[in-house]
C-alpha positions as a Markdown table, in Angstrom:
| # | Residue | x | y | z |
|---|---|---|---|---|
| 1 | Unk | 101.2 | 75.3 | 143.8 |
| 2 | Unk | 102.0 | 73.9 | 140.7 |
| 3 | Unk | 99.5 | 74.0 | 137.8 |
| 4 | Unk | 100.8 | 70.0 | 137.5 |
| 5 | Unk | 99.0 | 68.9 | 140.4 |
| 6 | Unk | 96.4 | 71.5 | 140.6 |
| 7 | Unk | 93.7 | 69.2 | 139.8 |
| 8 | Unk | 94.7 | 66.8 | 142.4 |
| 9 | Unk | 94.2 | 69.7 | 144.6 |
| 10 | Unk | 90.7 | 70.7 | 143.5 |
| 11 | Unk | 89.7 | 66.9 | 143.9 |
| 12 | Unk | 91.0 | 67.1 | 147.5 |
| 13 | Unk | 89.1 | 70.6 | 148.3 |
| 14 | Unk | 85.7 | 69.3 | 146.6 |
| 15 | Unk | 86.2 | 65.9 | 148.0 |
| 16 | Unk | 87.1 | 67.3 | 152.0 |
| 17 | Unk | 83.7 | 69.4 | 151.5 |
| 18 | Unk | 81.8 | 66.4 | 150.4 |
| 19 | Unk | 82.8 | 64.2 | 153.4 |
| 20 | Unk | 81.6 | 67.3 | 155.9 |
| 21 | Unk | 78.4 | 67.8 | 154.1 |
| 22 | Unk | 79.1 | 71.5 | 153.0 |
| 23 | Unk | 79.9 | 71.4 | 149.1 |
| 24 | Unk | 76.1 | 72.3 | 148.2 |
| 25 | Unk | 75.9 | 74.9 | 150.1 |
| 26 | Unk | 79.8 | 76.5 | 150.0 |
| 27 | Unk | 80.0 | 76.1 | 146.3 |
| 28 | Unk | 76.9 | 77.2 | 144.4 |
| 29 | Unk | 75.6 | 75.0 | 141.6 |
| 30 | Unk | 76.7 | 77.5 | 139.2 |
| 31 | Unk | 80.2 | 77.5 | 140.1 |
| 32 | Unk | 80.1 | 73.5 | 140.6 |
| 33 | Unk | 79.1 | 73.0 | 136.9 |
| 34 | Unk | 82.0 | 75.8 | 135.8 |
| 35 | Unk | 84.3 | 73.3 | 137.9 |
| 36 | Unk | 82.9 | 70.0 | 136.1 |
| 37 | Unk | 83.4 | 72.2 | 132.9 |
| 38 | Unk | 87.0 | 73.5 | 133.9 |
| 39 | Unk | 87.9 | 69.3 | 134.8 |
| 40 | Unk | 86.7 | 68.1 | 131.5 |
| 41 | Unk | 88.7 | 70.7 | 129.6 |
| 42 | Unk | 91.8 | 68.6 | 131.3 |
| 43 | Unk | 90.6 | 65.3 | 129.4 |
| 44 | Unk | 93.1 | 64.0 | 126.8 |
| 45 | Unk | 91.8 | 62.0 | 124.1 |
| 46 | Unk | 93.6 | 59.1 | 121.6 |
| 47 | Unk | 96.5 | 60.7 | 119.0 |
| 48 | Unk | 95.9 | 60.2 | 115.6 |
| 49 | Unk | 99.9 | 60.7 | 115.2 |
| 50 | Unk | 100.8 | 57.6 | 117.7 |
| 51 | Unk | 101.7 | 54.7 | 117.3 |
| 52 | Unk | 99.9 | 54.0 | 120.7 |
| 53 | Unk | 97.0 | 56.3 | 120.3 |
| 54 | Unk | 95.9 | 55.4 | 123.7 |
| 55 | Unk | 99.2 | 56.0 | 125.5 |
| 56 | Unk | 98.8 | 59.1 | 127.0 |
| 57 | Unk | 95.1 | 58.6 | 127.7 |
| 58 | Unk | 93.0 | 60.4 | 130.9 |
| 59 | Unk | 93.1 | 63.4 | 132.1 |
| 60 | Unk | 96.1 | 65.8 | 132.2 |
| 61 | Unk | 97.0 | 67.6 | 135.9 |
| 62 | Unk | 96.2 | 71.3 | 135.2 |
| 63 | Unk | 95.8 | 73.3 | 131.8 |
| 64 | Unk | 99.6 | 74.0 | 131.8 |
| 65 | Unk | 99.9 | 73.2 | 128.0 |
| 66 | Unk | 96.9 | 75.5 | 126.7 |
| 67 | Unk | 93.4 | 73.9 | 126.1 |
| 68 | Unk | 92.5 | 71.0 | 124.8 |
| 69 | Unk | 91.0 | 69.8 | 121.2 |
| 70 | Unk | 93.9 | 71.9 | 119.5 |
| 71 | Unk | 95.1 | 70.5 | 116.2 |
| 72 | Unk | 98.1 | 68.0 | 116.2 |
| 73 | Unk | 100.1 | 71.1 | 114.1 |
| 74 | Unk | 98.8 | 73.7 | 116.7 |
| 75 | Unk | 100.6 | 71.5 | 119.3 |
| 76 | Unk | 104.0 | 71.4 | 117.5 |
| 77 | Unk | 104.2 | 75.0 | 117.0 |
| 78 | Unk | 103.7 | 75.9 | 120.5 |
| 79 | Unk | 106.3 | 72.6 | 121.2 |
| 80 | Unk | 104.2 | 71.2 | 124.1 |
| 81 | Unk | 102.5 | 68.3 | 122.3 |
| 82 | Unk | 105.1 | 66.1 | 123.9 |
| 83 | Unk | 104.1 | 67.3 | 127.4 |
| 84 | Unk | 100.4 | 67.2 | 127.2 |
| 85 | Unk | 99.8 | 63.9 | 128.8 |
| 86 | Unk | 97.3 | 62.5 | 131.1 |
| 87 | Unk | 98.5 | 60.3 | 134.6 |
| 88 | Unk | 96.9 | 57.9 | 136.2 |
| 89 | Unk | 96.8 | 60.1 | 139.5 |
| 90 | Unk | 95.3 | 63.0 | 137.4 |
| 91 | Unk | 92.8 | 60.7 | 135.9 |
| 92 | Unk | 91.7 | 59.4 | 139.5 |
| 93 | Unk | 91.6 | 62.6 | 141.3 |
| 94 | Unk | 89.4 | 63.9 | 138.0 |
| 95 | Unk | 86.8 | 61.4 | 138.3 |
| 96 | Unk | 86.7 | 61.6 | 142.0 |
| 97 | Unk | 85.9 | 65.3 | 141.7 |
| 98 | Unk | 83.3 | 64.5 | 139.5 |
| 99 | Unk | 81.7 | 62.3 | 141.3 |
| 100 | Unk | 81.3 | 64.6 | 144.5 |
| 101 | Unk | 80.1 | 67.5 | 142.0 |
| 102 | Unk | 77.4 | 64.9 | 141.4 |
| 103 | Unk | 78.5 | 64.3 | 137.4 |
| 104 | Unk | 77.0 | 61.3 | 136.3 |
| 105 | Unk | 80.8 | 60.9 | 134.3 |
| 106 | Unk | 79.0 | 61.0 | 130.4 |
| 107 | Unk | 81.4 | 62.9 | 129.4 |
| 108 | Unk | 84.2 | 60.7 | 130.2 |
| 109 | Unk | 85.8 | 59.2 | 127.1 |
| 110 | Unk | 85.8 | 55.7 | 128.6 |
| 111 | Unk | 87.3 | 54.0 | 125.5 |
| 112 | Unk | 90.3 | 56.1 | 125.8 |
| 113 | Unk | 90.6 | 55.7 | 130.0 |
| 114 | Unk | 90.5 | 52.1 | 129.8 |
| 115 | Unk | 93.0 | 52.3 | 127.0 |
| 116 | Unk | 95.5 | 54.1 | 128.9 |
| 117 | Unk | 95.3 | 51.9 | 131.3 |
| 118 | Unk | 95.7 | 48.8 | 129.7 |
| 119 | Unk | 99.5 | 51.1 | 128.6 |
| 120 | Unk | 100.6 | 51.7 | 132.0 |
| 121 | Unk | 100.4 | 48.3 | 133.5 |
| 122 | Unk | 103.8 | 46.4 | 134.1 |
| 123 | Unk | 104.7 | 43.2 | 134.1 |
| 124 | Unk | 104.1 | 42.6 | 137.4 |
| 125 | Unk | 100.7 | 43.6 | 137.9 |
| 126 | Unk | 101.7 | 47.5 | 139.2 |
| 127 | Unk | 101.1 | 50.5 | 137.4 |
| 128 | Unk | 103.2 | 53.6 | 136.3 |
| 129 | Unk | 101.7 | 56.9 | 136.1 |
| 130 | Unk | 102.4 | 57.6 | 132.2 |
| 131 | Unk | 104.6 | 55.5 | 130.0 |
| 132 | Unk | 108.2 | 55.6 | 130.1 |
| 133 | Unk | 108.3 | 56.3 | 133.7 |
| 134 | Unk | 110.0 | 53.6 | 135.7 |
| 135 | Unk | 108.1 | 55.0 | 138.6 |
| 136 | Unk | 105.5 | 52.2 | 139.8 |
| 137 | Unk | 103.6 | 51.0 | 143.0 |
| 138 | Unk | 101.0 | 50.1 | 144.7 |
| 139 | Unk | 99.5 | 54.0 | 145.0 |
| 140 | Unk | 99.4 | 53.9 | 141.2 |
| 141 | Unk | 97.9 | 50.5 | 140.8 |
| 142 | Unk | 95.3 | 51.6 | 143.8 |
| 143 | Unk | 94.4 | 54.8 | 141.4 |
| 144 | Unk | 94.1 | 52.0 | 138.2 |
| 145 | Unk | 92.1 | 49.5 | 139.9 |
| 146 | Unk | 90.0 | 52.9 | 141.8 |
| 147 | Unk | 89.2 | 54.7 | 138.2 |
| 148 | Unk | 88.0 | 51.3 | 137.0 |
| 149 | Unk | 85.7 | 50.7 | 140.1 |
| 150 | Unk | 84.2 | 54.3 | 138.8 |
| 151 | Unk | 83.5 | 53.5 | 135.5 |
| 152 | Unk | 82.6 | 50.7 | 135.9 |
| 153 | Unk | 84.5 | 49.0 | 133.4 |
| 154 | Unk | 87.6 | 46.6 | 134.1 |
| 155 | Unk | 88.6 | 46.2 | 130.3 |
| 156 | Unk | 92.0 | 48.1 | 131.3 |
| 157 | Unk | 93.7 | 45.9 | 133.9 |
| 158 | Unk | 94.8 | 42.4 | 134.5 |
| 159 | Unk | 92.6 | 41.5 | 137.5 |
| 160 | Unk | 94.9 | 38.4 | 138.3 |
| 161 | Unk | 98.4 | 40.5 | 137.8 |
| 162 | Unk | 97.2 | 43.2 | 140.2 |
| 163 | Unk | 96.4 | 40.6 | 142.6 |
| 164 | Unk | 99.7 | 38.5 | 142.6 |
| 165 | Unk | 101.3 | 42.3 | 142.9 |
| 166 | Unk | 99.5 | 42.8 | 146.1 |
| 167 | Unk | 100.0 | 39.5 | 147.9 |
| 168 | Unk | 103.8 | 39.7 | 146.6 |
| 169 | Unk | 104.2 | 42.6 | 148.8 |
| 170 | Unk | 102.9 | 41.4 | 152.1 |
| 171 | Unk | 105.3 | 40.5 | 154.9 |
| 172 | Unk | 105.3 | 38.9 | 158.4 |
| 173 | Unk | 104.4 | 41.0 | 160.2 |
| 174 | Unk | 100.5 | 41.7 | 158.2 |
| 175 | Unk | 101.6 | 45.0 | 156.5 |
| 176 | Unk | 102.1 | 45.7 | 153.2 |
| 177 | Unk | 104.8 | 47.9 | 151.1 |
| 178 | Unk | 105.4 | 48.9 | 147.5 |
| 179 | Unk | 107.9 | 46.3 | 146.7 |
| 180 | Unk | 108.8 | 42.8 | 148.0 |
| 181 | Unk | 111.6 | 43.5 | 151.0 |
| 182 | Unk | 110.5 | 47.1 | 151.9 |
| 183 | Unk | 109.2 | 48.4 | 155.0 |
| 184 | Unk | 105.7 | 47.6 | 156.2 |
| 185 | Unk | 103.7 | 51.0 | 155.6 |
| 186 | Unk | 100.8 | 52.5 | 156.5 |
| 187 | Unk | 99.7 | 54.2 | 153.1 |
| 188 | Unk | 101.2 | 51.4 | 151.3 |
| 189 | Unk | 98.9 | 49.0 | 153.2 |
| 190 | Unk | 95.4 | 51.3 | 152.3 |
| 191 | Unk | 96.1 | 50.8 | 149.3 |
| 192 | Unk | 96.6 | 46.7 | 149.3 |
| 193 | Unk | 93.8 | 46.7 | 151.2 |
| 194 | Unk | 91.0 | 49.0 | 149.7 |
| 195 | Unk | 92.4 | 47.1 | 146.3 |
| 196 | Unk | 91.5 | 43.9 | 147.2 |
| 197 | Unk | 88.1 | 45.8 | 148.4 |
| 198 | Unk | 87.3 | 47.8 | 144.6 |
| 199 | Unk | 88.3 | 44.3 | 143.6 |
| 200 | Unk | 85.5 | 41.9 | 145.4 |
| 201 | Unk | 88.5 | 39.7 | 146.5 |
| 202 | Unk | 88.5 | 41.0 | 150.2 |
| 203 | Unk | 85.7 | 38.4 | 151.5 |
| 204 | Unk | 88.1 | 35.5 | 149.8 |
| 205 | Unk | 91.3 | 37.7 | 151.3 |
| 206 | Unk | 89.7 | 37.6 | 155.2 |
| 207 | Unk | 91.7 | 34.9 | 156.7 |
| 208 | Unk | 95.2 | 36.6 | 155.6 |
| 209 | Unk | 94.3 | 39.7 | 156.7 |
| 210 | Unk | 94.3 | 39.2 | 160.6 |
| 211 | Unk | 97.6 | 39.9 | 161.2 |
| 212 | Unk | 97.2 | 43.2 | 158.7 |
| 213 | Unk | 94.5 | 44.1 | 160.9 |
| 214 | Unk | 96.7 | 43.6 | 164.1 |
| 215 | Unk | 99.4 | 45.6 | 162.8 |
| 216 | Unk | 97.1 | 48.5 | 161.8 |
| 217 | Unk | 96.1 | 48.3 | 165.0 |
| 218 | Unk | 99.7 | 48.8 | 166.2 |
| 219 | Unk | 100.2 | 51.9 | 165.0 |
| 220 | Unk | 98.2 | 53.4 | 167.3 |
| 221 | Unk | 99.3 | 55.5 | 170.1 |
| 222 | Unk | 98.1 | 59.2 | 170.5 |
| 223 | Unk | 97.1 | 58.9 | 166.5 |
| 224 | Unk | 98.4 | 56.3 | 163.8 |
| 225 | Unk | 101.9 | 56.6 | 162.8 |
| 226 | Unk | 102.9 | 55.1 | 159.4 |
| 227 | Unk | 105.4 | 52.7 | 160.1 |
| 228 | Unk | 107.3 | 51.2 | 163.1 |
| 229 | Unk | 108.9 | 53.4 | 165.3 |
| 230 | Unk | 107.6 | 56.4 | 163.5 |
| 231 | Unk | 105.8 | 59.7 | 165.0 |
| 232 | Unk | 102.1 | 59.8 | 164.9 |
| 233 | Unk | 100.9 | 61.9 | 161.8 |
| 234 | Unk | 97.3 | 62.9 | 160.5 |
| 235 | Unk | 98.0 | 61.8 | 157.3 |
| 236 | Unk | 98.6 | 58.1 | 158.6 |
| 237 | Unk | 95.4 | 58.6 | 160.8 |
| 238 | Unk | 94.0 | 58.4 | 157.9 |
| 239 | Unk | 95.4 | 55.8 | 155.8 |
| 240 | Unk | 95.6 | 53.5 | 159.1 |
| 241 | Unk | 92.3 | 53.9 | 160.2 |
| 242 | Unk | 90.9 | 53.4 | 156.4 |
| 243 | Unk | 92.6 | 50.5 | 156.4 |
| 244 | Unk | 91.1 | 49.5 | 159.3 |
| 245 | Unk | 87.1 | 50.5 | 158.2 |
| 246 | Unk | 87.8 | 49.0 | 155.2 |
| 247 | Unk | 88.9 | 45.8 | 156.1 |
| 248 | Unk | 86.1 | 46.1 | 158.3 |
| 249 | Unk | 87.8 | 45.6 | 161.4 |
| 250 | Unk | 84.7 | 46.4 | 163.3 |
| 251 | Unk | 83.2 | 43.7 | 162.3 |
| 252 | Unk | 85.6 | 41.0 | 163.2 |
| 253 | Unk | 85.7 | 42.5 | 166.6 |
| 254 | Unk | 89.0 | 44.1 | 166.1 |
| 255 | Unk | 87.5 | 47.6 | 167.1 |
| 256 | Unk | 85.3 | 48.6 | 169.8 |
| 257 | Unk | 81.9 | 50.4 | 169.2 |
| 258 | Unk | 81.6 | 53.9 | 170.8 |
């Protein structure tokens, strides 16, 4: 594993035992409060050295560049200054974890979250996961617009960008990909979807989401596969069948009780 993504791992562990009802009672409330401790210790705070002293705001993926609160000149001489950064996918899975350790998020320096954000949104409503990447899509925009649902605090995104980004990117057939003229897909489609959710605009969104909700339902065979044509997989079981509760597909009749 690398120490990068370590505390995207930690947020799936805590979050998986949250969802079965066992975190309490696998993970003593000692050890819960060393793993808030241990998360915060990942939080990166404005530069006073920046120009953008909110750039690289959040929290950071693993404690791969030493601890925290160490001077700017500390950081030169050990050269990793450069490569202590928060992402935005770090950031999400952090306040996630929280959240199922039952941290009421005080800690979090919202100031500098929101500020970070505001940084990594493009032109086009998306997000990237640190500046200077030219990665960006709708997983990182879902992570933005989720880690603002959190804290409550909108301050760091264009509400109105994000929303022509996701209605850009559906097609014919319901579905929705990462950029106009790709490939309906399953994750891709969550993450439209649970957007316009974390957003309030899903009520508003209802009558162009039948035909999502019809291709959701689709991809169904012996599980959900992600795309047309594709194998069944548990991961798209997932991000199919969200899409699906979240739209509340149930509701509309789409789905069958029991």
């Amino acid at each position: 594993m690398s120490v990068l993504t370590r505390l995207t791992l930690a947020s799936f562990a805590l979050c998986g035992l949250a969802c079965l009802g066992a975190l309490e009672s696998r993970v003593p409330s000692e050890r819960r409060q060393r793993f808030i401790d241990w998360i915060y210790q990942q939080q990166i705070g404005p530069s006073e050295d920046s120009e953008h002293p909110y750039a690289y705001c959040g929290f950071r993926g693993g404690p791969f560049a030493g601890p925290t609160g160490l001077t700017s000149m500390m950081m030169m001489m050990t050269m990793v200054q450069p490569y202590n950064r928060a992402n935005i996918a770090a950031t999400f899975g952090a306040l996630t974890a929280l959240l199922a350790l039952g941290d009421d998020l005080s800690r979090v320096d919202r100031a500098a979250v929101t500020g970070g954000l505001r940084a990594l949104q493009q032109a086009d409503g998306r997000f990237a996961p640190m500046p200077g990447v030219t990665e960006a899509d709708m997983r990182l925009t879902y992570c933005a617009v989720a880690v603002s649902y959190m804290l409550d605090d909108w301050s760091g995104i264009d509400r109105e960008r994000v929303l022509a980004y996701i209605w850009s990117n559906r097609h014919y057939d319901g579905g929705f990909s990462s950029a106009p003229g790709e490939e309906s897909h399953g994750g891709f489609t969550f993450c439209a979807v649970a957007i316009l959710y974390l957003l309030g605009a899903l009520d508003t969104a209802d009558p162009r989401l039948a035909s999502t909700k019809q291709w959701a339902l689709a991809r169904l065979s012996a599980g959900y596969q992600g795309r047309v044509n594709k194998p069944v997989d548990t991961c798209y079981s997932f991000w199919v069948g969200a899409t699906l509760k979240v739209s509340q597909a149930r509701r509309h009749g789409w789905i069958a009780c029991g």
